[in-house]
C-alpha positions as CSV (number, residue, x, y, z in Angstrom):
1,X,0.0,0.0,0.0
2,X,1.1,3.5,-1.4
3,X,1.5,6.1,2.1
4,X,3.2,9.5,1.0
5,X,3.0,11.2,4.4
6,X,4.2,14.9,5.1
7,X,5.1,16.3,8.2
8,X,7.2,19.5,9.5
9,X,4.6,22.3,8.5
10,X,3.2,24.9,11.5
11,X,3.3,28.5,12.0
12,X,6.4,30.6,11.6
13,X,7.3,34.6,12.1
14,X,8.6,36.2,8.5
15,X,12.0,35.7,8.2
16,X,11.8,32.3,10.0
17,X,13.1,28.7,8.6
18,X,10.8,25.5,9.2
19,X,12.1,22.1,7.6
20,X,9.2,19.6,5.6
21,X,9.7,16.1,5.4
22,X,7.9,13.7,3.3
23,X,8.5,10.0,4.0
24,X,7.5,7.6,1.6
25,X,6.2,3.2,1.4
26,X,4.9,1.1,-0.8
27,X,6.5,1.8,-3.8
28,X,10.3,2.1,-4.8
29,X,11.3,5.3,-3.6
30,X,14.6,6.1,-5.8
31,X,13.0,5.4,-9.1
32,X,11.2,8.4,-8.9
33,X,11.2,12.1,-9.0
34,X,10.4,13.6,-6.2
35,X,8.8,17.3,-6.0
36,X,6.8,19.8,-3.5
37,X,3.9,21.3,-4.3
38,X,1.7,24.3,-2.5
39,X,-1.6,25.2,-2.5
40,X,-2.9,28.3,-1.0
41,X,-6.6,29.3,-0.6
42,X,-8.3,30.4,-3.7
43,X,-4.8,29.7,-5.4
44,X,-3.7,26.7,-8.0
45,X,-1.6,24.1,-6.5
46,X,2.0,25.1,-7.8
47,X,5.2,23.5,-8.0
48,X,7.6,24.5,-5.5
49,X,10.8,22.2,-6.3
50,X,11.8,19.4,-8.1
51,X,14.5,16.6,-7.3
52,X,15.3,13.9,-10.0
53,X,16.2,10.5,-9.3
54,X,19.8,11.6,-9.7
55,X,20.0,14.5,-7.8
56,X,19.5,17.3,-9.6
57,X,16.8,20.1,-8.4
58,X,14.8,22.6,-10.1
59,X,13.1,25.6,-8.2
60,X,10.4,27.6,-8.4
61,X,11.5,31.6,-8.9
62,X,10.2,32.4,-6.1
63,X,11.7,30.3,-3.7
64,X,15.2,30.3,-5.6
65,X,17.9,30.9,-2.7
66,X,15.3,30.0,0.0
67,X,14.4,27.0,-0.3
68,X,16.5,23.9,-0.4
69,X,14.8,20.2,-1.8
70,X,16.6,17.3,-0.9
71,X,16.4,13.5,-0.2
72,X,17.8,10.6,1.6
73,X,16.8,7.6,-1.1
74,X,17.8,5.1,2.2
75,X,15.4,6.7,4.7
76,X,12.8,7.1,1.7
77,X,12.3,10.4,2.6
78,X,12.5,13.9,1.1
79,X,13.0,17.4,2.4
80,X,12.3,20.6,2.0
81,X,14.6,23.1,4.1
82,X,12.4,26.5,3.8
83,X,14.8,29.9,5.1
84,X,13.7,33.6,5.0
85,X,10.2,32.5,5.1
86,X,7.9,35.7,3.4
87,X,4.3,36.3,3.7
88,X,3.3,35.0,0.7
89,X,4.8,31.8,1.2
90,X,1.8,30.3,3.5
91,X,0.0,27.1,1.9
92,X,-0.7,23.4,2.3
93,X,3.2,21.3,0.9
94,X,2.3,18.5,-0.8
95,X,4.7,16.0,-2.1
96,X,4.8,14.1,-5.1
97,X,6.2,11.3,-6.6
98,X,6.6,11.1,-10.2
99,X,7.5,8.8,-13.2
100,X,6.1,7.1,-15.8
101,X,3.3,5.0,-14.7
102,X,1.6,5.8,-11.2
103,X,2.3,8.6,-9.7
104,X,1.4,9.8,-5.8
105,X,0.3,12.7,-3.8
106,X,0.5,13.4,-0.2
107,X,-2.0,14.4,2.5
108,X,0.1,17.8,2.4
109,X,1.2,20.0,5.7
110,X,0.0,23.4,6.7
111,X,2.9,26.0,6.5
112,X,1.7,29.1,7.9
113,X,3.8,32.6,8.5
114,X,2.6,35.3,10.4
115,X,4.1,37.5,13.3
């Protein structure tokens, strides 16, 4: 059974840092791409950052040099390292796990930024 669970998400002052992880079962983890997602009310759900099987990331403009996606293929778990935190940044994270054939969503996380 798929479980793509998010966790790390809460309520941060601007210019804070909060770290998302996303651990991941029931499929093989490495084989695919790996990406965050937000949503925020009234909003599409966009993409936030990308990480390929091998490593390499793409970013969103507007989290370039803020935001840092990673991942730990052993621990089956991916992260999202979030600095300088702005006002616009609140939303639900989702992950997603991508290739050809199936792909999966998460339950997503609540990040929130207010002082």
């Amino acid at each position: 059974q798929v479980q793509i669970v998010e966790s790390g998400g809460g309520l941060v002052q601007p210019g804070g840092s909060l770290r998302l992880s996303c651990v991941a079962s029931g499929f093989t983890f490495s084989t695919y791409a790996m990406s965050w997602y937000r949503q925020a009310p009234g909003k599409e759900r966009e993409l936030v950052a990308t990480i390929t099987r091998g490593g390499s990331t793409n970013y969103a403009d507007s989290v370039k040099g803020r935001f840092t996606i990673s991942r730990d293929n052993a621990k089956n778990t991916m992260y999202l390292q979030m600095n300088s935190l702005k006002p616009e940044d609140p939303a639900v994270y989702y992950c997603y796990a991508d290739r050809v054939g199936p792909s999966f969503w998460g339950q997503g996380t609540q990040v929130t930024v207010s002082s």
